[in-house]
C-alpha positions in Angstrom: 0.0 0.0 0.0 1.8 3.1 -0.9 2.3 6.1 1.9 -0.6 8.6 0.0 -3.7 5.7 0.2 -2.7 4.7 4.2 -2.4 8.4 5.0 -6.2 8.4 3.3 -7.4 6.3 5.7 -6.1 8.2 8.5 -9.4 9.3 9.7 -10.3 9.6 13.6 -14.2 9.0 12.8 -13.0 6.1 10.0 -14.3 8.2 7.2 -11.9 8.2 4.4 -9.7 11.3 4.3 -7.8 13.3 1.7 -5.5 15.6 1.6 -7.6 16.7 -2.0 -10.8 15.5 -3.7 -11.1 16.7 -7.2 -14.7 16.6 -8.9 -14.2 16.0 -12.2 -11.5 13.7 -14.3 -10.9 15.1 -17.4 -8.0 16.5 -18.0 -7.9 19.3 -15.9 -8.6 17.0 -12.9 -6.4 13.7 -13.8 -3.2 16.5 -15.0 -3.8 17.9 -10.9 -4.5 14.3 -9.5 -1.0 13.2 -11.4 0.9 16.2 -9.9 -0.2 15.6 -6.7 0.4 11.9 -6.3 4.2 12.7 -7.6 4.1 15.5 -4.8 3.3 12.5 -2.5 -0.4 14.1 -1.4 -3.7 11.6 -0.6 -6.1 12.3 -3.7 -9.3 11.3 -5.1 -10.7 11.8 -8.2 -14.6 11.6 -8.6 -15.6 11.2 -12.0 -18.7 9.0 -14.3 -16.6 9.1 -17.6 -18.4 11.4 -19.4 -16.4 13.5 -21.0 -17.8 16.8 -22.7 -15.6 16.2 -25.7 -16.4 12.0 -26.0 -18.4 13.0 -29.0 -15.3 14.0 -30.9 -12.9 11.7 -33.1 -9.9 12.8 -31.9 -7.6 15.3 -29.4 -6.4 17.9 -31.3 -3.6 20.5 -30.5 -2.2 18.8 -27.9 1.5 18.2 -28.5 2.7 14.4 -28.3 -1.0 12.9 -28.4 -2.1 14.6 -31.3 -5.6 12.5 -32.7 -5.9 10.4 -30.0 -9.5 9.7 -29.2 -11.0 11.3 -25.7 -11.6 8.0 -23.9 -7.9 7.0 -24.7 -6.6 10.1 -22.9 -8.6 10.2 -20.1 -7.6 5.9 -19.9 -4.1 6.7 -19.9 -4.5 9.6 -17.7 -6.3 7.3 -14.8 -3.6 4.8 -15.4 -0.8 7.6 -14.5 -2.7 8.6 -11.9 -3.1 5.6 -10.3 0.6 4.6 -10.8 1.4 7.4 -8.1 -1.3 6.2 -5.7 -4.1 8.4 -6.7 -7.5 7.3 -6.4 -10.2 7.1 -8.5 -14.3 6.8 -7.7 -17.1 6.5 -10.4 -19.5 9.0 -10.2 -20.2 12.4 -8.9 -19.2 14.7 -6.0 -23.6 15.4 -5.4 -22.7 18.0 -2.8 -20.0 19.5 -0.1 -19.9 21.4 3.1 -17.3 23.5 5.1 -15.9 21.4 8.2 -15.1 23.1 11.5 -11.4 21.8 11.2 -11.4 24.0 8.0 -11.9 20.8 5.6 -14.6 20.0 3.4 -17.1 17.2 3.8 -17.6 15.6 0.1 -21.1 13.5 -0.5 -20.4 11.3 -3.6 -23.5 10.6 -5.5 -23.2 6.3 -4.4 -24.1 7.5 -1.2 -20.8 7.8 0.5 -18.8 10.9 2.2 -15.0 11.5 2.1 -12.9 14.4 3.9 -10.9 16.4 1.8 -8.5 19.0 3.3 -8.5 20.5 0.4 -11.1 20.6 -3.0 -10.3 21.3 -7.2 -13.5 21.4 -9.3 -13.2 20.6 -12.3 -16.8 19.6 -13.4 -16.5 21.2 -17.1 -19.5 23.0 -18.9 -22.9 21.5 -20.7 -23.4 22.5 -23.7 -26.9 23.8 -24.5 -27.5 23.8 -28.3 -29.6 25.5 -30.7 -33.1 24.4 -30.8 -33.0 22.2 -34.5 -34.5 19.0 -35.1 -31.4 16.4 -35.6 -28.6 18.9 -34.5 -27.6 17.3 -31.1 -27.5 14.0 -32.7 -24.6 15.4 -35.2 -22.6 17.4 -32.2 -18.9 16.6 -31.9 -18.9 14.7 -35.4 -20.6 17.5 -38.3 -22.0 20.0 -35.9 -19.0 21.7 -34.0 -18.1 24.7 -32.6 -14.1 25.3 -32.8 -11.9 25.5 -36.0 -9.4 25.1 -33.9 -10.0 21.7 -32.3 -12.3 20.8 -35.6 -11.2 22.9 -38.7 -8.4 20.4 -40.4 -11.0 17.7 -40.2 -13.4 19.6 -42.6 -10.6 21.8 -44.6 -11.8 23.0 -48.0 -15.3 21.5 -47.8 -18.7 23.1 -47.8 -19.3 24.7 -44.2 -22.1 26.4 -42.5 -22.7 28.9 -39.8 -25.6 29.1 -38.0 -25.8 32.0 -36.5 -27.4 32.9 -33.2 -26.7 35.9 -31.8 -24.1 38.8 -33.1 -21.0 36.3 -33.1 -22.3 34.2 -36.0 -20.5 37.3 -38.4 -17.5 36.7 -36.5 -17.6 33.0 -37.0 -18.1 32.6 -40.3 -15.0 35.5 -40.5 -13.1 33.0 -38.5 -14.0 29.3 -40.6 -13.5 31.0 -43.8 -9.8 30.1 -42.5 -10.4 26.6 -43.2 -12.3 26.7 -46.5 -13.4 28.9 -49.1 -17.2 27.6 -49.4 -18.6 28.8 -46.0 -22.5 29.9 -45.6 -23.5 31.9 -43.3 -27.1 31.3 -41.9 -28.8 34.1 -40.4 -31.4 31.7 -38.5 -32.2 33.7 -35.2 -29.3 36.6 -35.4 -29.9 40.5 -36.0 -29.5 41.4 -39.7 -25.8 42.2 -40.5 -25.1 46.1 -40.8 -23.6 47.2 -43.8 -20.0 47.1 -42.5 -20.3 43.4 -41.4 -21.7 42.6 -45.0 -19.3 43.9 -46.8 -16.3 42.2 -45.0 -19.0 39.1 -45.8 -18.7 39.7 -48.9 -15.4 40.9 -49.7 -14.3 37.0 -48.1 -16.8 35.3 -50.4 -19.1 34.3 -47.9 -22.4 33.8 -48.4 -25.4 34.6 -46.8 -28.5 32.6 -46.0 -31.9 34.1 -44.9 -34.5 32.7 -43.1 -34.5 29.9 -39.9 -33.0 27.0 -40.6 -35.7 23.9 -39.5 -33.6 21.1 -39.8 -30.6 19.0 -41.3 -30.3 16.7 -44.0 -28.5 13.1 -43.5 -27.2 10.6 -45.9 -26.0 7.8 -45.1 -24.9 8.9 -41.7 -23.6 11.7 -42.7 -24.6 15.5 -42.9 -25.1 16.9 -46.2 -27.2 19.6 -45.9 -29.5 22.8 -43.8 -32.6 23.0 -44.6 -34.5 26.4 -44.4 -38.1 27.7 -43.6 -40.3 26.6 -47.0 -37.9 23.5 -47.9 -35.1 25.2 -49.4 -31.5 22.8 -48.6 -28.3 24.1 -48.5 -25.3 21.6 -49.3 -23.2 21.7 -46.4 -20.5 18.9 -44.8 -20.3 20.6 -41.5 -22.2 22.9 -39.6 -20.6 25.3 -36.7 -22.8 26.5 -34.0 -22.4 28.8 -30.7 -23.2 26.7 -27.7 -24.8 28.2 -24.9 -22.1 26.8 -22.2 -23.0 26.6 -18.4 -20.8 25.1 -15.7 -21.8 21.9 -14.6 -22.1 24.1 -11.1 -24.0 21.1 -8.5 -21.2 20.7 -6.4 -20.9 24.3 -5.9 -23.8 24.3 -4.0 -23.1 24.8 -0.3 -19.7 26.4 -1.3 -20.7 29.5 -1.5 -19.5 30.0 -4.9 -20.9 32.0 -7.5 -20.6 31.8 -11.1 -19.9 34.7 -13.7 -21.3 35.1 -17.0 -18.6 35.5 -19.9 -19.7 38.0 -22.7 -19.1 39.4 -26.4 -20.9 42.1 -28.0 -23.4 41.9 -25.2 -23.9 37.8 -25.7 -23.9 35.8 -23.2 -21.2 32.8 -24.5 -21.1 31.3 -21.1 -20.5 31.1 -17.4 -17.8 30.0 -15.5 -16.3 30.1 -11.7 -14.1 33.0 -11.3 -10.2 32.3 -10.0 -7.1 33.7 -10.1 -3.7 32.9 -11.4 -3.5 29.6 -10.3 -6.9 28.8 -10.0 -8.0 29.6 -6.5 -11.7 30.4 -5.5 -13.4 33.1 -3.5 -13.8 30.2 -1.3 -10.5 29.3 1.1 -9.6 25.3 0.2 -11.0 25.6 -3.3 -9.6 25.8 -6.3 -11.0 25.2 -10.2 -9.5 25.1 -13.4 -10.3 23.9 -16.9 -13.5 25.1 -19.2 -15.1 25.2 -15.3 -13.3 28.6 -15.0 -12.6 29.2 -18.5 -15.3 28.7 -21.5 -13.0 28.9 -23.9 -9.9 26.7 -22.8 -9.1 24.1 -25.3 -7.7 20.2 -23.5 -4.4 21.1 -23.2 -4.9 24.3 -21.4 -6.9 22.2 -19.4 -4.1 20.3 -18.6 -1.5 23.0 -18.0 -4.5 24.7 -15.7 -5.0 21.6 -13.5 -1.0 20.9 -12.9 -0.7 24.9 -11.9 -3.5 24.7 -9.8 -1.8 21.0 -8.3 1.3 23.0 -7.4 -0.5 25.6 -6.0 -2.6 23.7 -3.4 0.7 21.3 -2.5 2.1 24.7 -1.5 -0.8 25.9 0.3 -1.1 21.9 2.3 2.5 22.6 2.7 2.2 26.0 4.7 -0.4 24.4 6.9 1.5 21.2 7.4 4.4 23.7 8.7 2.2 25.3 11.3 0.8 22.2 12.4 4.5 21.0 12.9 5.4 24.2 14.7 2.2 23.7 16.7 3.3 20.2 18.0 6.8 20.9 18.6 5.9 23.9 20.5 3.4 22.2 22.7 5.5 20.5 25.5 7.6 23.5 25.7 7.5 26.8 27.4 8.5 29.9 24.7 11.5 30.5 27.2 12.4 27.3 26.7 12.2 27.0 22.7 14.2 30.3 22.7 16.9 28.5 25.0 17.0 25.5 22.6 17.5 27.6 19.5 19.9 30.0 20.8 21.9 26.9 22.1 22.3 25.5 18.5 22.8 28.9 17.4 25.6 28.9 19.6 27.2 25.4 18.7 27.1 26.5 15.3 29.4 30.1 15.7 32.0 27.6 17.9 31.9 24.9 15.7 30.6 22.4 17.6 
């Protein structure tokens, strides 16, 4: 049994005790739960496996694992983590509460409690889409939402915008990157102005009027929009702008409030506000990934939960030290401690 799982157990009541829970395991939470099991700190990670990008084919952008599928990284992940004692639970973290030792009580949705001395969220976002029949069914394969992660995958082929608020112009600005036959559907956004349709135009993009009521599939595979009266429009992929919320139940009893990230006056998201590395309004909490940041891609995700790792190992650190001071000064007068230091001090200038 290795030195983090029996300090786990080291609970006075017998409940199973941490030194940090983390609620979430993607990669934000398994990067955190790797760093600290090789900083030799108790962890557990609470997570059902479902990853918000498991839709997807592949990884993309992040160096040295470049394609590989979600479920393979987040496997290989728990294997790492697990090779430097950290622990993993299926499941959820369904709620947690402020101890009076300064801890945090952590329900896990089979029923059970932990202690944690310390707590990372990183629960993710949801993703709420645009209200069209079929779309959901095609998100993370034809319907996506970032060149970046999706963009080489549909290079040069017909690509459509559906735009929803005041961003979709921006978009379809941004796609025309990746190919040279991109559509721009109006659907439910305000009417371009005159400056946004001639940068439109002067890109070759085209414009599509009307709501768009559904998609057309072949053979598994999107072909098409179709608009209000029956008209299609020939597309292979279709970029949308997610409505994305953190997945905020464990924040209940926290006292943690969310924050709503804007552009031009849209509302893109929410997402738990932290600082540098990742720290809450809320001593003993910390979050990091798309949790704290709607638009961080996996890797960031990665980097966010090892800083945020280091981070609370330094802050478990600081309290371990006054804990220690604590004991050692406990069978001891001060006059006494003073005596003992200033007699080493003394050794020391006469070389003894």
């Amino acid at each position: 049994m290795s030195e983090q799982a029996e300090r786990a157990m080291d609970s006075p009541e017998g409940t199973r005790r941490y030194d940090v829970v983390v609620a979430g395991g993607g990669a934000a939470g398994l990067s955190a739960a790797l760093t600290l099991g090789r900083a030799r700190r108790s962890v557990l990670v609470v997570d059902a496996g479902e990853p918000r990008n498991g839709p997807a084919d592949g990884v993309h952008n992040y160096l040295g694992q470049e394609g590989v599928p979600p479920g393979e990284l987040l496997a290989r992940g728990r294997r790492e983590m697990a090779g430097y004692g950290g622990e993993l639970a299926e499941g959820t973290v369904a709620a947690a509460r402020r101890e009076e030792d300064g801890g945090f009580r952590v329900e896990l949705s089979d029923g059970r409690s932990v202690l944690a001395r310390r707590l990372l969220v990183t629960t993710g976002l949801a993703d709420e889409l645009p209200d069209v029949p079929g779309l959901a069914q095609r998100w993370g394969r034809e319907v996506l939402h970032c060149p970046y992660c999706h963009g080489w995958e549909v290079r040069d082929q017909p690509i459509g915008v559906l735009a929803t608020g005041p961003m979709g112009v921006e978009q379809a600005l941004l796609w025309r990157q990746w190919s040279e036959h991109v559509t721009l559907f109006l659907h439910t956004a305000p009417e371009p102005d005159d400056d946004a349709c001639e940068r439109l135009a002067a890109r070759g993009i085209a414009l599509a009027d009307g709501r768009v009521e559904g998609l057309r599939v072949e053979e598994d595979r999107l072909t098409g929009v179709v608009l209000a009266g029956g008209r299609a429009v020939a597309v292979r992929a279709l970029v949308v702008a997610p409505l994305s919320t953190v997945r905020a139940g464990v924040l209940t009893g926290l006292g943690l409030e969310t924050a709503e990230m804007e552009m031009k006056g849209h509302v893109l998201g929410t997402y738990v506000p932290v600082d540098p590395s990742g720290a809450t309004a809320v001593p003993g909490v910390w979050a990091a990934g798309n949790v704290a940041n709607v638009a961080e891609t996996v890797i960031g995700s990665a980097n966010a939960g090892t800083r945020a790792a280091a981070a609370m190992n330094a802050d478990l650190v600081a309290e371990d030290t006054r804990r220690a001071v604590d004991a050692r000064r406990a069978p001891f007068s001060a006059a006494m401690e003073r005596e003992s230091c200033e007699r080493v001090l003394g050794d020391r200038r006469h070389g003894l």
